[in-house]
C-alpha angles and dihedrals in degrees: 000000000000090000118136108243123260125266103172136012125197140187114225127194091220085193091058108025148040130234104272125237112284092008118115110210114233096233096175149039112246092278100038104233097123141023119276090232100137085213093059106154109010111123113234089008122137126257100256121176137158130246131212135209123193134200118272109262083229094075102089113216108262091052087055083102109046112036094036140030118217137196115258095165139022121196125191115222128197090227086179078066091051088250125174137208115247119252119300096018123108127216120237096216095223122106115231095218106049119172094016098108091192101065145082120272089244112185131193 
């Protein structure tokens, strides 16, 4: 509670990239007993986590919908299965399983 609602996600390659600028990166699952790297577990996978931006604390309230859009649902799809996304949500073009060859192309 008390968080500022999102406004972008992105998944970020750790192993390959940097935060970027105004993104806070998600360490940890909800309890906090294990990294958040979708790729937890898999040997020789790469360190995959997700990134958050919120929306600025300068917007005041009643301007949240029309000067910015946030996120009010997120879907995984087995892209590997030629899943879509139902309508009105939008594809972040980054696999969640990079580098294990084994697995489905699952995109959030």
């Amino acid at each position: 509670g008390g968080k500022l609602p999102i406004q972008d996600i992105k998944i970020l390659y750790l192993d390959e990239e940097e935060i970027p600028e105004g993104y806070e990166l998600i360490e940890k699952n909800a309890n906090d007993s294990l990294p958040a790297n979708l790729n937890y577990g898999m040997g020789g996978g790469r360190k995959i986590f997700l990134a958050v931006k919120r929306i600025q604390p300068k917007i005041k309230q009643s301007e949240y919908y029309h000067s910015v859009t946030v996120i009010t649902d997120v879907c995984i799809i087995n892209a590997s299965k030629k899943e879509l996304p139902p309508i009105g949500f939008h594809v972040i073009p980054r696999s969640t399983n990079r580098g294990n060859w084994t697995g489905s192309r699952m995109m959030l």
